[in-house]
PDB file of N, CA, C and O in Angstrom, chain B, residues numbered from 101:
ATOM      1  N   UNK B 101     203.640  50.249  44.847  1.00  0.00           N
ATOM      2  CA  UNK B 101     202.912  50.867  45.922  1.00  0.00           C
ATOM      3  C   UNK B 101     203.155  50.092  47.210  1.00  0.00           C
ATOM      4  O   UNK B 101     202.760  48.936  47.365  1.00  0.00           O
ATOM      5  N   UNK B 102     203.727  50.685  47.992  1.00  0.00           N
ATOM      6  CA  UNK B 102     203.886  50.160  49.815  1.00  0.00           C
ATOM      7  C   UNK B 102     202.584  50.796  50.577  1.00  0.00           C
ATOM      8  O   UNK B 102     202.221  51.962  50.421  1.00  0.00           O
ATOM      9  N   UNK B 103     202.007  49.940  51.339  1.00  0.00           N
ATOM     10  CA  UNK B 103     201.347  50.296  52.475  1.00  0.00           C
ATOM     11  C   UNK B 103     201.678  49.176  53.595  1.00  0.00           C
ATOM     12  O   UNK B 103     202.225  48.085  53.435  1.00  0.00           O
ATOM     13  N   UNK B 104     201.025  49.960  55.146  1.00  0.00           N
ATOM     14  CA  UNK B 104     201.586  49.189  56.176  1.00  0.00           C
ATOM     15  C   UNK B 104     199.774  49.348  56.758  1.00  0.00           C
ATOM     16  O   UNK B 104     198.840  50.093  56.460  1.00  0.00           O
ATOM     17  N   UNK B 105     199.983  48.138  57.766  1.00  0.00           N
ATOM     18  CA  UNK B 105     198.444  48.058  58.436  1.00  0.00           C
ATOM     19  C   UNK B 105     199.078  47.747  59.985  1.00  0.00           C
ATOM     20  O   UNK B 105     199.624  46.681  60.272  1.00  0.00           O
ATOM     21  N   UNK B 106     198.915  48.780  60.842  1.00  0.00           N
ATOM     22  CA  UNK B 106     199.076  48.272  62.215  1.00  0.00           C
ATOM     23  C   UNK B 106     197.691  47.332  63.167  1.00  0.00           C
ATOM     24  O   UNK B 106     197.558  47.126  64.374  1.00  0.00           O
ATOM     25  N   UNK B 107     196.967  46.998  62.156  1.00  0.00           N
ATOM     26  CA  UNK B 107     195.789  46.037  62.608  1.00  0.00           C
ATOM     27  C   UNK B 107     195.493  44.942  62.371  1.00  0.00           C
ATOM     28  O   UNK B 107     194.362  44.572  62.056  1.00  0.00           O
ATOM     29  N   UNK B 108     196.859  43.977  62.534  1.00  0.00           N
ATOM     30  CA  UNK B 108     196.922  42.477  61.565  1.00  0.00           C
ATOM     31  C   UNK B 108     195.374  41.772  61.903  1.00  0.00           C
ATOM     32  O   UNK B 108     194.761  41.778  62.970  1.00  0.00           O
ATOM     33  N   UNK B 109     195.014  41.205  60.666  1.00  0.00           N
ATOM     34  CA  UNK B 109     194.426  39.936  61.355  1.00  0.00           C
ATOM     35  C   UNK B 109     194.764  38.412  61.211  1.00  0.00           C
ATOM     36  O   UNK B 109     194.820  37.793  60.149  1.00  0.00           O
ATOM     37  N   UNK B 110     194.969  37.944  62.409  1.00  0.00           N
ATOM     38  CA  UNK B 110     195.284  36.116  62.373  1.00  0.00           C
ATOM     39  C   UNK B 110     194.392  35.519  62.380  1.00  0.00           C
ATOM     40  O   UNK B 110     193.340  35.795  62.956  1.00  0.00           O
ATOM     41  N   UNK B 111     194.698  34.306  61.556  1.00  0.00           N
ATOM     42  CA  UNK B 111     193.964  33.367  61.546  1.00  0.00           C
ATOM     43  C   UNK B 111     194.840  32.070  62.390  1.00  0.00           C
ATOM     44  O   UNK B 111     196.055  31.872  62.380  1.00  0.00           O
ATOM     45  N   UNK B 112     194.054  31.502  62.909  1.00  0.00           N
ATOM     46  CA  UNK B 112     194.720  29.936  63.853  1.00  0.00           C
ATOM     47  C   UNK B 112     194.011  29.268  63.538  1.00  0.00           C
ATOM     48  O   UNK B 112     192.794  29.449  63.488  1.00  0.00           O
ATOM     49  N   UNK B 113     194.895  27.893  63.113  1.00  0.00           N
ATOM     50  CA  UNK B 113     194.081  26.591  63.275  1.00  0.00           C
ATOM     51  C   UNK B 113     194.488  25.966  64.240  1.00  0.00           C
ATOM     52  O   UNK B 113     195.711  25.844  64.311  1.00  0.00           O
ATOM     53  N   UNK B 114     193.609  25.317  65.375  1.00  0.00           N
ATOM     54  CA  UNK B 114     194.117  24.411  66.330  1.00  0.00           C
ATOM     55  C   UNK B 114     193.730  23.039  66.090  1.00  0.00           C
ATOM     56  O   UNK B 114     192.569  22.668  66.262  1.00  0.00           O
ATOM     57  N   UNK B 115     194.707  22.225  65.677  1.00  0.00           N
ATOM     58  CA  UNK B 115     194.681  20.656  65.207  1.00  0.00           C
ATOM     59  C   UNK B 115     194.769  19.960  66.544  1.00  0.00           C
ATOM     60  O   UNK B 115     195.413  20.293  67.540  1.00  0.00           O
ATOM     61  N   UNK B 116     194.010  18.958  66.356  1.00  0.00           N
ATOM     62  CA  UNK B 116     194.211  17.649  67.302  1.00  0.00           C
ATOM     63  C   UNK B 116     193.900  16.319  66.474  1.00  0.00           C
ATOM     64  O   UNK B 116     193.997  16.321  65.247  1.00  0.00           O
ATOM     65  N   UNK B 117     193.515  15.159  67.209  1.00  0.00           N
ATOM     66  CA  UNK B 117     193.909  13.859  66.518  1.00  0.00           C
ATOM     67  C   UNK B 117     192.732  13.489  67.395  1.00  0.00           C
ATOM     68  O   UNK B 117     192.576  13.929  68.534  1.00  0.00           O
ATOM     69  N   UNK B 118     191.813  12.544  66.706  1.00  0.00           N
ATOM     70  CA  UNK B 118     190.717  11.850  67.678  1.00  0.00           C
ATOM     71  C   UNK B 118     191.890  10.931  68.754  1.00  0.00           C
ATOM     72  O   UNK B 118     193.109  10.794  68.853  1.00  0.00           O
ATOM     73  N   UNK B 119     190.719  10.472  69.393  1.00  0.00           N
ATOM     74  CA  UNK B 119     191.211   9.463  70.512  1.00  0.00           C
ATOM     75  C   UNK B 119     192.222   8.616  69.596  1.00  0.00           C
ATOM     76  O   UNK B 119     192.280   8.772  68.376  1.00  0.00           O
ATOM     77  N   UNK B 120     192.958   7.767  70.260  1.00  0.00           N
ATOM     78  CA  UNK B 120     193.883   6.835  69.299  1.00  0.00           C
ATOM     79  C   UNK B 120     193.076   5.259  69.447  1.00  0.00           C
ATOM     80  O   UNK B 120     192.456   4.937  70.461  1.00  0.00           O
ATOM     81  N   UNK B 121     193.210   4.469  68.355  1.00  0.00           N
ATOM     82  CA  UNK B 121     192.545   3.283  68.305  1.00  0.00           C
ATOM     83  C   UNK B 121     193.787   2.205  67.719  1.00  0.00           C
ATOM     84  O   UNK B 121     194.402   2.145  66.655  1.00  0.00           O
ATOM     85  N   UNK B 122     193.815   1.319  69.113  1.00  0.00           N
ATOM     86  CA  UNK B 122     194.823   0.521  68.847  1.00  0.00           C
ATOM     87  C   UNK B 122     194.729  -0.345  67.757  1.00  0.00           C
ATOM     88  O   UNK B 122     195.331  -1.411  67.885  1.00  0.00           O
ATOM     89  N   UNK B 123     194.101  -0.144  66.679  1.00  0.00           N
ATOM     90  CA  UNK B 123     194.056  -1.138  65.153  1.00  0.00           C
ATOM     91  C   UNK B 123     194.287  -0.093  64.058  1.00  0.00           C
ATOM     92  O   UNK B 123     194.029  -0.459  62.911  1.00  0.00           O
ATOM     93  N   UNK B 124     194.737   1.157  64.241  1.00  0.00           N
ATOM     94  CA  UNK B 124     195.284   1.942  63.355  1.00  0.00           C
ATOM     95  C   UNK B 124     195.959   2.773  63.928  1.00  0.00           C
ATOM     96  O   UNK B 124     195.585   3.595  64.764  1.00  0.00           O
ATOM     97  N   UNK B 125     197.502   2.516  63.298  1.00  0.00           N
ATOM     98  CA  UNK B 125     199.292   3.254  63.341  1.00  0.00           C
ATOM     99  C   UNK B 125     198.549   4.574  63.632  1.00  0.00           C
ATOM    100  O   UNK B 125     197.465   5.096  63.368  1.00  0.00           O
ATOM    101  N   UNK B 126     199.758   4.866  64.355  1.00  0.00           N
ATOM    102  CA  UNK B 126     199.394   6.973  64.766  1.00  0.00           C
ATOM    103  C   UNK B 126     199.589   7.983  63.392  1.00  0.00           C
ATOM    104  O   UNK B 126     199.099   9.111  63.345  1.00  0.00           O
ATOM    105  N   UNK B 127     200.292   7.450  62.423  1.00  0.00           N
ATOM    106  CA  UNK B 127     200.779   7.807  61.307  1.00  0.00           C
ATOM    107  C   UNK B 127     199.618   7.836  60.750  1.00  0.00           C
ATOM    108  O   UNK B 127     199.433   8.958  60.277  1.00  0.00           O
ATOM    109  N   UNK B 128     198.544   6.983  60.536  1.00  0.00           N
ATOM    110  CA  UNK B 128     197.687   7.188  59.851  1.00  0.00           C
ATOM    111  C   UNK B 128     196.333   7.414  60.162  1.00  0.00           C
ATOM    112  O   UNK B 128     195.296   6.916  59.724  1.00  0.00           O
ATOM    113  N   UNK B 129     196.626   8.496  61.233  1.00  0.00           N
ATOM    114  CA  UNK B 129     195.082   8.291  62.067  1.00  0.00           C
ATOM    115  C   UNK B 129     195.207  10.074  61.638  1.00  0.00           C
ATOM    116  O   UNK B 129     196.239  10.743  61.697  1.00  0.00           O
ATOM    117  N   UNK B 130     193.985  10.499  61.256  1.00  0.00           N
ATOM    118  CA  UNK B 130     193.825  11.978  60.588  1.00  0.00           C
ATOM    119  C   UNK B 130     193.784  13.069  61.864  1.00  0.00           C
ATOM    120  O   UNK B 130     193.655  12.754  63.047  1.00  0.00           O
ATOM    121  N   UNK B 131     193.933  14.505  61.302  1.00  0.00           N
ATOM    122  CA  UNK B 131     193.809  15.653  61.975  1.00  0.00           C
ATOM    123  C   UNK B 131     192.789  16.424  61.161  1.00  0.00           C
ATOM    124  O   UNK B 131     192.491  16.619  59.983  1.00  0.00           O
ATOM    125  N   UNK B 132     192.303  16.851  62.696  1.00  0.00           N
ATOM    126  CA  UNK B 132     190.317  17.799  62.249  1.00  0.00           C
ATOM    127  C   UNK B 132     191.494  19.171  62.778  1.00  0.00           C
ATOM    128  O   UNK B 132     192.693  19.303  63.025  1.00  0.00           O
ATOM    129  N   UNK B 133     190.215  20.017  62.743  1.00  0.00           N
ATOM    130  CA  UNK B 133     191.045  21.403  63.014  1.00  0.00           C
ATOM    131  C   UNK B 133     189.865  22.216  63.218  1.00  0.00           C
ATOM    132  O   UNK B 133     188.899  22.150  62.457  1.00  0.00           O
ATOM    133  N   UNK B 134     189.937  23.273  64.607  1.00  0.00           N
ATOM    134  CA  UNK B 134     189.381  24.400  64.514  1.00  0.00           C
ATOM    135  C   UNK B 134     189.946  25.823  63.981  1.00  0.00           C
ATOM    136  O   UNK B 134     191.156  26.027  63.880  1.00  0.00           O
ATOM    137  N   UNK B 135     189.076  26.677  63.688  1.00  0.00           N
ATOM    138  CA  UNK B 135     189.519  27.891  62.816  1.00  0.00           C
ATOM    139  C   UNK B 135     189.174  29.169  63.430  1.00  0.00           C
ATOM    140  O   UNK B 135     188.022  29.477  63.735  1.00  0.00           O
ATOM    141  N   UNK B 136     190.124  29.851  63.593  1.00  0.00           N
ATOM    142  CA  UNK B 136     189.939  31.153  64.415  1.00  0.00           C
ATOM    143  C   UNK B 136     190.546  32.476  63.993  1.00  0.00           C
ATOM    144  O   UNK B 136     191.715  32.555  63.616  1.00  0.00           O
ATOM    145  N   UNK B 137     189.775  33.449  64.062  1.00  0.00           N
ATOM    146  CA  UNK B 137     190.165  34.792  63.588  1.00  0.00           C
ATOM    147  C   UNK B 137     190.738  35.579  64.734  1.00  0.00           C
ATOM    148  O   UNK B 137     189.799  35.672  65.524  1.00  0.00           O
ATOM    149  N   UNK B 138     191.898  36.265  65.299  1.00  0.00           N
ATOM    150  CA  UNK B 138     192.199  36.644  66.047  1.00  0.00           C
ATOM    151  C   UNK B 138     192.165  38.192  65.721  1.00  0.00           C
ATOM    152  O   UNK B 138     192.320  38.191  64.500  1.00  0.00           O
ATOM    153  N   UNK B 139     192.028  39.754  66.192  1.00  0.00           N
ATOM    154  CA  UNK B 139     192.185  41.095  66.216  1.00  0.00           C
ATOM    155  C   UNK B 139     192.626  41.655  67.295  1.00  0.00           C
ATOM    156  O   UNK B 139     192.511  41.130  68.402  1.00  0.00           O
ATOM    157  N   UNK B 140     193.238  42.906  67.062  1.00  0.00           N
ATOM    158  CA  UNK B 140     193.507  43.569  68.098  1.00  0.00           C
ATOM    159  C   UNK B 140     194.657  42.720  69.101  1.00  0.00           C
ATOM    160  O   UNK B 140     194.700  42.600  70.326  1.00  0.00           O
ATOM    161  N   UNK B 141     195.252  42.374  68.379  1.00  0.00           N
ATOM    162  CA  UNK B 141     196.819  41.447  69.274  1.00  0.00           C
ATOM    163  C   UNK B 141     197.865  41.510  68.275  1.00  0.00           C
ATOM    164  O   UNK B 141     197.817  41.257  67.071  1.00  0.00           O
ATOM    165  N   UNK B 142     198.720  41.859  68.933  1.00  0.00           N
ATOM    166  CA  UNK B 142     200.084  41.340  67.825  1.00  0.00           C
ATOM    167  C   UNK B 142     200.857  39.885  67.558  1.00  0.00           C
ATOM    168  O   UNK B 142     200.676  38.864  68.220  1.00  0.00           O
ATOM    169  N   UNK B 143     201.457  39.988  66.810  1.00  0.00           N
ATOM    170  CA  UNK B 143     201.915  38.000  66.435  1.00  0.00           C
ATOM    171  C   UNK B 143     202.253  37.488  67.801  1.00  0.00           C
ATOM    172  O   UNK B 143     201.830  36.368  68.089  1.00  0.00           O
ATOM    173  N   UNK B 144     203.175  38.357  68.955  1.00  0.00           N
ATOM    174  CA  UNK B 144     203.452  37.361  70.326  1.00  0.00           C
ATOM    175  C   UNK B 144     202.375  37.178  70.650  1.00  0.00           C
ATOM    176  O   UNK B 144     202.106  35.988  70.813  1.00  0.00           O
ATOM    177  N   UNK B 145     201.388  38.052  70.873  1.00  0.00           N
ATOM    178  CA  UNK B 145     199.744  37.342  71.938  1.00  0.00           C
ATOM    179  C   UNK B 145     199.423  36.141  70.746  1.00  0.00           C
ATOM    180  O   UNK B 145     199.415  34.946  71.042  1.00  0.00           O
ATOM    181  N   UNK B 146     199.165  36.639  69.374  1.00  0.00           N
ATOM    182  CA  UNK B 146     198.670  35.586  68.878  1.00  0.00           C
ATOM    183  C   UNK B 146     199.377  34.144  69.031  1.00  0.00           C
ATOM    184  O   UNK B 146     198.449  33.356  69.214  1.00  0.00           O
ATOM    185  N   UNK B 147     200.275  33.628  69.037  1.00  0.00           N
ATOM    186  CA  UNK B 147     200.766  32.921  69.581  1.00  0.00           C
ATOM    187  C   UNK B 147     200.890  32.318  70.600  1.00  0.00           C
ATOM    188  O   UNK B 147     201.131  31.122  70.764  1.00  0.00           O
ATOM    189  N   UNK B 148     200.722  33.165  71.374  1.00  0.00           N
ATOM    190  CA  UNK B 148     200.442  32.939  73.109  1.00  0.00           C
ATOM    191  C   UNK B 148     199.081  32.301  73.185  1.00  0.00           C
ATOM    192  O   UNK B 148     199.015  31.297  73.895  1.00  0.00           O
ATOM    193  N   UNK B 149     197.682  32.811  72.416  1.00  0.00           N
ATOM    194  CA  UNK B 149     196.740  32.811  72.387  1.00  0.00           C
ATOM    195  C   UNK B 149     196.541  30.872  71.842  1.00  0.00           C
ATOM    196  O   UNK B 149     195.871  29.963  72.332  1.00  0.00           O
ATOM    197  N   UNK B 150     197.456  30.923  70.680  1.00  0.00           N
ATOM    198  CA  UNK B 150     197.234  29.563  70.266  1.00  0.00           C
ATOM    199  C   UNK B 150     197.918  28.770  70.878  1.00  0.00           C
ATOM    200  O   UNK B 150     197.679  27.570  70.746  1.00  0.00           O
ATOM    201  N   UNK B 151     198.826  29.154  71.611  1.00  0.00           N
ATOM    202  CA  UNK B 151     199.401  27.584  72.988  1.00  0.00           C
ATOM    203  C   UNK B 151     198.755  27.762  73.643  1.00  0.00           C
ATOM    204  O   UNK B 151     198.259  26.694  74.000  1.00  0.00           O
ATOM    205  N   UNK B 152     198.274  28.711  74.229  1.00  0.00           N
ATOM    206  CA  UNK B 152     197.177  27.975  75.475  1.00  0.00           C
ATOM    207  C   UNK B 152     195.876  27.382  75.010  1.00  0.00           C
ATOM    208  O   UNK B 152     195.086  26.758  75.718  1.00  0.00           O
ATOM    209  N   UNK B 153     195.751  27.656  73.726  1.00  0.00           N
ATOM    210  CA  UNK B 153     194.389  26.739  73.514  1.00  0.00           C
ATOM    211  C   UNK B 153     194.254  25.416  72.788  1.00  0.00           C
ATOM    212  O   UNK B 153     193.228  24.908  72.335  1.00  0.00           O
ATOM    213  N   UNK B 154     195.638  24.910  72.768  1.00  0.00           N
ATOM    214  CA  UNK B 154     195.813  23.831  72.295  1.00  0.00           C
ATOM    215  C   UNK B 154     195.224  22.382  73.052  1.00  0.00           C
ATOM    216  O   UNK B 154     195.419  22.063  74.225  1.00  0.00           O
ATOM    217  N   UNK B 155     194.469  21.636  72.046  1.00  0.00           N
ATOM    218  CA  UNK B 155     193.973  20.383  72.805  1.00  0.00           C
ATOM    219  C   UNK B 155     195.663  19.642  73.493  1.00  0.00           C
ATOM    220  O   UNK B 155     196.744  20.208  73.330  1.00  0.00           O
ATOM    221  N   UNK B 156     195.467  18.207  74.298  1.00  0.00           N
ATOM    222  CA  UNK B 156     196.470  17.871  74.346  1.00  0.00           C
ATOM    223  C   UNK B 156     197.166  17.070  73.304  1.00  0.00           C
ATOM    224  O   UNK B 156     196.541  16.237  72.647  1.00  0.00           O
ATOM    225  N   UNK B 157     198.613  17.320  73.102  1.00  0.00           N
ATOM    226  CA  UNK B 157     199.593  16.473  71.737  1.00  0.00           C
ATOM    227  C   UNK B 157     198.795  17.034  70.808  1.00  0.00           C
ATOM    228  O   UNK B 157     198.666  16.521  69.697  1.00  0.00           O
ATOM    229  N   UNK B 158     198.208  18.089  71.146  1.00  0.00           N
ATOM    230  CA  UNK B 158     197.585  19.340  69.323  1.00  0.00           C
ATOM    231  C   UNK B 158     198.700  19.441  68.767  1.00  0.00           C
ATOM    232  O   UNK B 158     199.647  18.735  69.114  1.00  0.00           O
ATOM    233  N   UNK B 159     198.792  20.450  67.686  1.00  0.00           N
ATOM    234  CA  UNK B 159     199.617  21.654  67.065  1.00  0.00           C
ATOM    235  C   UNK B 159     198.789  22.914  66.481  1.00  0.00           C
ATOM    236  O   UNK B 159     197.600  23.152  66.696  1.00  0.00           O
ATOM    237  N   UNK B 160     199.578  23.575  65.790  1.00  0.00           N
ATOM    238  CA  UNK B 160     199.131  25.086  65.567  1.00  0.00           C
ATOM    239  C   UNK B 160     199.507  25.240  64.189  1.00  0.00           C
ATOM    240  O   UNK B 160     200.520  24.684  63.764  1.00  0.00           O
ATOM    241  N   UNK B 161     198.724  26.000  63.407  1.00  0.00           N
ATOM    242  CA  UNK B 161     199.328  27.150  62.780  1.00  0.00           C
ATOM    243  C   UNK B 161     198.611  28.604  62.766  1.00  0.00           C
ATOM    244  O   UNK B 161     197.428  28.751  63.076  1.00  0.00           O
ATOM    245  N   UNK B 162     199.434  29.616  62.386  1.00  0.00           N
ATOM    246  CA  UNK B 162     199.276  30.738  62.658  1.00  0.00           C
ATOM    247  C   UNK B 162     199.520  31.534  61.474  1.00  0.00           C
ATOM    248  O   UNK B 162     200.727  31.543  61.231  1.00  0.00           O
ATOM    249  N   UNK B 163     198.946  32.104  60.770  1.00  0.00           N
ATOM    250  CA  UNK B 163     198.892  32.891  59.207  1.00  0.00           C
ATOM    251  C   UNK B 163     198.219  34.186  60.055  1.00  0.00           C
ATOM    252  O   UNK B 163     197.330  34.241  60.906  1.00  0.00           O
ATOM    253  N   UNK B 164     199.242  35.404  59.282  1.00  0.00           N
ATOM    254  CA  UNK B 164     198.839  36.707  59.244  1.00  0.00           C
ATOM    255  C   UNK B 164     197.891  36.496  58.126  1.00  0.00           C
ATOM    256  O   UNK B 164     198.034  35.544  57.358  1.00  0.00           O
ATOM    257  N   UNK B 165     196.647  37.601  57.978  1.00  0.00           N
ATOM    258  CA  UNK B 165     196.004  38.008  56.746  1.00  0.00           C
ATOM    259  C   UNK B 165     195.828  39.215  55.817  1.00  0.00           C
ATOM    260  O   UNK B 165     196.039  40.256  56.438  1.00  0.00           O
ATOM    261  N   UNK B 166     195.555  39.385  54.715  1.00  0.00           N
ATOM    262  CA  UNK B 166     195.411  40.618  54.108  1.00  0.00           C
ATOM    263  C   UNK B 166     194.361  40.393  53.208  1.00  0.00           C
ATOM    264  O   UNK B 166     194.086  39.208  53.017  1.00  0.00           O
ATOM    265  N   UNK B 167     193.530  41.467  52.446  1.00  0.00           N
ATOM    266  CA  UNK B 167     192.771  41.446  51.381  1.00  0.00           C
ATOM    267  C   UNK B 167     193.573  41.956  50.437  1.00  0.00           C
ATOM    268  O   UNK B 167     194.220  42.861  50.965  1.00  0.00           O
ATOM    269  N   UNK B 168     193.985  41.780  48.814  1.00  0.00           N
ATOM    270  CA  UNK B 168     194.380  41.884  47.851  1.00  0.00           C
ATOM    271  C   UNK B 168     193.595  43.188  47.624  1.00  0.00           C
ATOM    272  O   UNK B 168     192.758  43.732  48.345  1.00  0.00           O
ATOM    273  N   UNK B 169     193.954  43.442  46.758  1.00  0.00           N
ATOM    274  CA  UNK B 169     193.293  44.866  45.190  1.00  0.00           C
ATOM    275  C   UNK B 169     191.900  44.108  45.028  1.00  0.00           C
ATOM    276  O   UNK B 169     190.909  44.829  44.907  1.00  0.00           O
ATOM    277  N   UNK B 170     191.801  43.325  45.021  1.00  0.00           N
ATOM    278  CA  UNK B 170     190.692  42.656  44.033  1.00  0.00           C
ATOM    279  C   UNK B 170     189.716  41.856  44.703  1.00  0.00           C
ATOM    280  O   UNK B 170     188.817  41.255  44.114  1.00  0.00           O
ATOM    281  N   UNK B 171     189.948  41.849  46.286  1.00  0.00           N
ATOM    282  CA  UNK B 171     189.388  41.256  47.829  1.00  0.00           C
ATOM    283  C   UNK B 171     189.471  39.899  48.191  1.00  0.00           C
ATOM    284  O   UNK B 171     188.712  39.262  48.921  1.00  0.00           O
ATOM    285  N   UNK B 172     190.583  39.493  47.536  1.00  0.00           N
ATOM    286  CA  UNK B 172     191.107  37.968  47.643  1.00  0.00           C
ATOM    287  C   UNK B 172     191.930  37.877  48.983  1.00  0.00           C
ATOM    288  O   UNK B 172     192.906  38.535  49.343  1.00  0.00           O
ATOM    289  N   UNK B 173     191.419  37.121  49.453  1.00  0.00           N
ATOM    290  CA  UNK B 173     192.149  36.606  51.057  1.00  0.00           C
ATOM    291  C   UNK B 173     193.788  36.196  50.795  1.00  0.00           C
ATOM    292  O   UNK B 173     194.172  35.326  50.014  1.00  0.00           O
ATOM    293  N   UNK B 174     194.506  36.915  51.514  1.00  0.00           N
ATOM    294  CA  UNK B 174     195.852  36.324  51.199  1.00  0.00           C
ATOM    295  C   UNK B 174     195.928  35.651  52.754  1.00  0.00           C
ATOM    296  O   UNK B 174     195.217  36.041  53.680  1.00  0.00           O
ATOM    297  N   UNK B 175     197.091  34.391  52.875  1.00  0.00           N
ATOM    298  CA  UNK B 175     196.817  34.026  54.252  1.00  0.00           C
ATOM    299  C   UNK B 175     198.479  33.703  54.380  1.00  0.00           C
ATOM    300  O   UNK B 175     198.878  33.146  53.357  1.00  0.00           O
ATOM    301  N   UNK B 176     199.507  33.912  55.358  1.00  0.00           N
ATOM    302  CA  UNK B 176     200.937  33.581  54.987  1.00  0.00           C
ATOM    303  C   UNK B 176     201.089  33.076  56.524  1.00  0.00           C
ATOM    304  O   UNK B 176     200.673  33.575  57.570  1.00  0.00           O
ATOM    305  N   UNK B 177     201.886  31.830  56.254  1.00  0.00           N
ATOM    306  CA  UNK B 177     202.168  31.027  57.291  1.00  0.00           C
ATOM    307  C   UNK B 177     203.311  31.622  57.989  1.00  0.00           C
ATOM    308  O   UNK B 177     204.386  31.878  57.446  1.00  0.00           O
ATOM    309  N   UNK B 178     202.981  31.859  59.401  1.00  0.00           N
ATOM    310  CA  UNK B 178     204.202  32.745  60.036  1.00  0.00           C
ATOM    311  C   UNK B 178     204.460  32.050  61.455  1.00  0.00           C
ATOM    312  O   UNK B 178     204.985  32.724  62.341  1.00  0.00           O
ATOM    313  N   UNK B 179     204.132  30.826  61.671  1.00  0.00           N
ATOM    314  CA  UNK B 179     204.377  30.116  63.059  1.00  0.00           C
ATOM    315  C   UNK B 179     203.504  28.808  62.880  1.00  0.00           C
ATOM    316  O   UNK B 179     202.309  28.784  62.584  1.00  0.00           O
ATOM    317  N   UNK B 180     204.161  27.949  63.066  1.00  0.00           N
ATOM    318  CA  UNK B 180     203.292  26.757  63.958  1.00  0.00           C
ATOM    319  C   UNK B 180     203.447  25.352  62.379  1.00  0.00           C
ATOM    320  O   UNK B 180     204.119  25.496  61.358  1.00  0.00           O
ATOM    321  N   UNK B 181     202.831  24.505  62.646  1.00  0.00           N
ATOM    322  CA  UNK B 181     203.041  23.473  61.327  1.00  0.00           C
ATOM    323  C   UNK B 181     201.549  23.319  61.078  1.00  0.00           C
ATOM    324  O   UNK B 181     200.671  23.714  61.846  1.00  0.00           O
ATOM    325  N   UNK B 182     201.403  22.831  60.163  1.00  0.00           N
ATOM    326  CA  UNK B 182     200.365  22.278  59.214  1.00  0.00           C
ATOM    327  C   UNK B 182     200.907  20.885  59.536  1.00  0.00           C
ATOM    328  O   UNK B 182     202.050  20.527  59.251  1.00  0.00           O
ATOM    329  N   UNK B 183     199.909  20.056  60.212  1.00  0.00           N
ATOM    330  CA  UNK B 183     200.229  18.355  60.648  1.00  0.00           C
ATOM    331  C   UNK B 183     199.900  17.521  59.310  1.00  0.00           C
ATOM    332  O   UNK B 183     200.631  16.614  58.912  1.00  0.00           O
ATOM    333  N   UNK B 184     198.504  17.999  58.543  1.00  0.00           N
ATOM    334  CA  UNK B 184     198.533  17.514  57.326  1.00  0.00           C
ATOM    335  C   UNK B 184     199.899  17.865  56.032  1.00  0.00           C
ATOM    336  O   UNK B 184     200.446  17.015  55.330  1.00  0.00           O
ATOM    337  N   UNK B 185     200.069  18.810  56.038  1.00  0.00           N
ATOM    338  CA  UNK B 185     200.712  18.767  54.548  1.00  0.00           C
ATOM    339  C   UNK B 185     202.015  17.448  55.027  1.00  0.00           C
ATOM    340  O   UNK B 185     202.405  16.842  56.025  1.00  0.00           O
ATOM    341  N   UNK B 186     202.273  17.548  53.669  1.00  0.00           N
ATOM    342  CA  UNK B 186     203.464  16.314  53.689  1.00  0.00           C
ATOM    343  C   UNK B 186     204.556  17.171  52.692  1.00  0.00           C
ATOM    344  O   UNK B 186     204.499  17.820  51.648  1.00  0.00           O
ATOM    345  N   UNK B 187     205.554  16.769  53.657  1.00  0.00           N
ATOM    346  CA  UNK B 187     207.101  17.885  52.582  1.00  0.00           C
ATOM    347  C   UNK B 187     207.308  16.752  51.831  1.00  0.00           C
ATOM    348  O   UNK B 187     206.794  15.697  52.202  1.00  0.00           O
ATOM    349  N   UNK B 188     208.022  16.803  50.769  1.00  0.00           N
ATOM    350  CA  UNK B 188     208.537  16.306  49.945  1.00  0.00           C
ATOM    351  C   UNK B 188     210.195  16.368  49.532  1.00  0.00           C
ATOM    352  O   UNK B 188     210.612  15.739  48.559  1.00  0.00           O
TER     353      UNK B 188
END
């Protein structure tokens, strides 16, 4: 079964880093994050939307959303990094 939704909804996280404290490396100083539901925009505004609201030396990410069959949040990363995860 295919269906299409011309009414995405995004979710943004906008990460920043507390103040920096010269007795702990930048490497190991954590990222908080705000969480935002975006509607009624397509992926360029959403995007647009999350650079301009970036703290300063922030980052972004940007996940389209869907509800499943079964009303499970699906969330798919489509722009920006996750500052926490670590690649391997």
């Amino acid at each position: 079964m295919t269906s299409e939704d011309d009414q995405p909804v995004f979710r943004v996280y906008l990460w920043s880093q507390p103040f920096p404290n010269v007795h702990v490396p930048p490497e190991r100083v954590g990222w908080w994050n705000y969480s935002y539901e975006l509607t009624g925009c397509d992926v360029h505004q959403a995007i647009a939307w999350a650079q301009d609201n970036l703290a300063e030396a922030g980052q972004y990410t940007l996940y389209v959303c869907y509800r499943r069959d079964g009303g499970d949040l699906t969330a798919i990363q489509i722009a920006g990094k996750d500052p926490t995860r670590i690649d391997t």
